[in-house]
C-alpha positions in Angstrom: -169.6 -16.5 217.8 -168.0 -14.9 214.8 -164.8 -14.9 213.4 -163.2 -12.1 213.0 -159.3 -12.2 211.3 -157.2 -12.6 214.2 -154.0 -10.4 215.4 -152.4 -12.6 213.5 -153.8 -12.0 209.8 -156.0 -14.3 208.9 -158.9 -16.5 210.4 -158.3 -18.7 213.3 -161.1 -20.7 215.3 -159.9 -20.0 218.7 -158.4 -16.5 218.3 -161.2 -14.3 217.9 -161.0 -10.3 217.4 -158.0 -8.3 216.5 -157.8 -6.0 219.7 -159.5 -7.8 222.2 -157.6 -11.5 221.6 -160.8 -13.6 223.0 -160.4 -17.2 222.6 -163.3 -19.2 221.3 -164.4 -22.3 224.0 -167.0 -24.8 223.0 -169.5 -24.2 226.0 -168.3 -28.1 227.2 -164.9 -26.4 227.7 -165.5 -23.2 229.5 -168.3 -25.3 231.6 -165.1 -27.7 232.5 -163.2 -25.0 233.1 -165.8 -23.2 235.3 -165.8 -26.0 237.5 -162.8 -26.3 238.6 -162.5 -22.8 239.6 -165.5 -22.9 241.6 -163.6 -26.0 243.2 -160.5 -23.6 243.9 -162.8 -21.1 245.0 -164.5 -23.6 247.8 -161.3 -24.7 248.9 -160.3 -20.4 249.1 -163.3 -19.6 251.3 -162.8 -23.0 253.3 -159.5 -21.5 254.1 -160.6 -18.3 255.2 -163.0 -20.0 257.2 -160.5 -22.3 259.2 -158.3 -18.7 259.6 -161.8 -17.3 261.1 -161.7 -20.1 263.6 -158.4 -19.8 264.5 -157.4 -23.3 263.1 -153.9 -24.7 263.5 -151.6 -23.4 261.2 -150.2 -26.4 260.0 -153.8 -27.3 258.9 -154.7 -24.5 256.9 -151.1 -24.9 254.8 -152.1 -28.2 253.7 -155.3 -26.3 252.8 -153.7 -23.5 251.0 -151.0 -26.2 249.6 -154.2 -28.3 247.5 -155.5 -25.4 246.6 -152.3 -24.0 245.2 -151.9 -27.3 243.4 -155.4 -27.1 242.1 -154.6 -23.9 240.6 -151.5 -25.0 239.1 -153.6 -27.7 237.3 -156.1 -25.5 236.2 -153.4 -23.3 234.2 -151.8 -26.2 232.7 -155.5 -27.1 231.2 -155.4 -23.9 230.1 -151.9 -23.8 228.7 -152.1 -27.1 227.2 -155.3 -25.9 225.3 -153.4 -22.6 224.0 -150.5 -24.5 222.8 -153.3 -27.4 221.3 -155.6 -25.1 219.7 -154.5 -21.2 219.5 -150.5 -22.6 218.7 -151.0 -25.0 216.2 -153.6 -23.1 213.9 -151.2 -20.1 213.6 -147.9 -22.7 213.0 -150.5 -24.6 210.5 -150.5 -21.4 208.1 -146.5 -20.8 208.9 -147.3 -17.8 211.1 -144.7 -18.0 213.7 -145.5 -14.7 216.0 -148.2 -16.7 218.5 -144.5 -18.2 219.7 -144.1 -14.9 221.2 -147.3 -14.8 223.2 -146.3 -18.8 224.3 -143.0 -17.5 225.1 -144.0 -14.8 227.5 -146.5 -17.1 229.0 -143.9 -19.4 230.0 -142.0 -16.9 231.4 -144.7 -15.9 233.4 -145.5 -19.0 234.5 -142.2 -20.5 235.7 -141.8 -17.0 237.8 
C-alpha cells in the first residue's frame, strides 16, 4: 500500500490518505482482527436463533451479555492499536492534533 502524506502533514505508516483517513494493517492484523468479528458475529446469529426458538430469556441475555463483552474487547484491540501506532507516530514528529481524534474516540466510547 502507498503512503500518501497524512491529514496530519507529513508521512505516517498507519495513516494513509489525506481525505479518506485509512489505516494501514499488516494482513496478520486485519486477519486477527477478522476473526474475532466473525466470532461476534456467530455468537449474533446464535442469538437470533435461540429468539427463533423461543428460548428462555434469561438464556439468551447471558448470550447477548458475552457477545457484548466480546465486542467490547474487540474495540479495545482496536483502540490500543490507534493509540500504539496512529498516536505515537504523529506525537513522535510533535504533531499534537491526532489527540483530538483520540479525544473524541473516548468520548464515544465511554457513551
Amino acid at each position: 500500500m502507498e503512503n500518501k502524506e497524512s491529514v496530519f502533514g507529513h508521512d505516517c505508516p498507519h495513516c494513509i490518505g489525506v481525505c479518506d483517513r485509512i489505516t494501514a494493517r499488516s494482513q496478520e492484523d486485519r486477519k486477527a482482527l477478522s476473526n474475532r468479528l466473525n466470532r461476534i458475529v456467530g455468537q449474533i446469529n446464535g442469538i437470533n436463533r435461540m429468539l427463533q426458538e423461543n428460548t428462555y430469556p434469561p438464556k439468551i441475555l447471558v448470550q447477548v451479555s458475552a457477545a457484548s463483552a466480546a465486542l467490547n474487547s474487540f474495540s479495545k484491540e482496536l483502540f490500543k492499536d490507534f493509540v500504539s501506532s496512529c498516536v505515537a507516530e504523529h506525537l513522535k514528529t510533535g504533531d499534537t492534533e491526532v489527540l483530538d481524534d483520540m479525544t473524541e474516540t473516548l468520548k464515544k466510547m465511554l457513551q
